[in-house]
N, C-alpha and C positions, 0 to 999 in steps of 0.2 A: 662479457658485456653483451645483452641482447641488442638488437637490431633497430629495436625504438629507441632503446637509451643511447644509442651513436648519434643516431639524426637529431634528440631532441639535444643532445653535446654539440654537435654540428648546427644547428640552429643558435645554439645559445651564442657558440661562438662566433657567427655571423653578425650576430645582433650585436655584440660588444665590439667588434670591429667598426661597424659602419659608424658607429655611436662616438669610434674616433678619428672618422674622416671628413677632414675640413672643406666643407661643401663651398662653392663658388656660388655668388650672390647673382641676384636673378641679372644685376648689368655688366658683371664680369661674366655672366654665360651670354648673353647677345650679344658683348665685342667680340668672344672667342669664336661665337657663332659666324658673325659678321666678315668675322679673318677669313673662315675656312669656305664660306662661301665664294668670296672675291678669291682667295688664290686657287678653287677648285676651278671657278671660270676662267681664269687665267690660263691655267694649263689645259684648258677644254680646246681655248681659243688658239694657244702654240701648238698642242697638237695634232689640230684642225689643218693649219698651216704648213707645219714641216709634211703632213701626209697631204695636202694639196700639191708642196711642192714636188717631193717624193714622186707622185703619181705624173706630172708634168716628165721628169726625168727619165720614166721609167718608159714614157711614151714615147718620147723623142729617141731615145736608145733604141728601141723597137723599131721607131719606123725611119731609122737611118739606114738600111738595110737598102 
């Protein structure tokens, strides 16, 4: 099998896959959307924090000295 006839095999079968996957409607992608935003900030804002407090800790250790 030549090297055209793979990829145009590879193409076809691409196209017949997607052809059966069940796409998410334009307001079930803005709520998924919506999630990943809010818990992406969420853990922006914990991370923020445990490494604020982190750094407070790490100073105070330091300068007990």
């Amino acid at each position: 099998m030549a090297l055209v006839d793979k990829v145009k095999k590879f193409v076809l079968d691409v196209r017949l896959e997607l052809s059966k996957v069940s796409w998410p409607t334009r307001d079930e992608l803005r709520g998924s959307t919506g999630v990943v935003i809010v818990f992406s900030l969420l853990f922006a804002v914990y991370t923020f924090g445990a490494d604020q407090i982190l750094q407070m800790l790490v100073k105070l250790l330091l300068s007990a000295n």
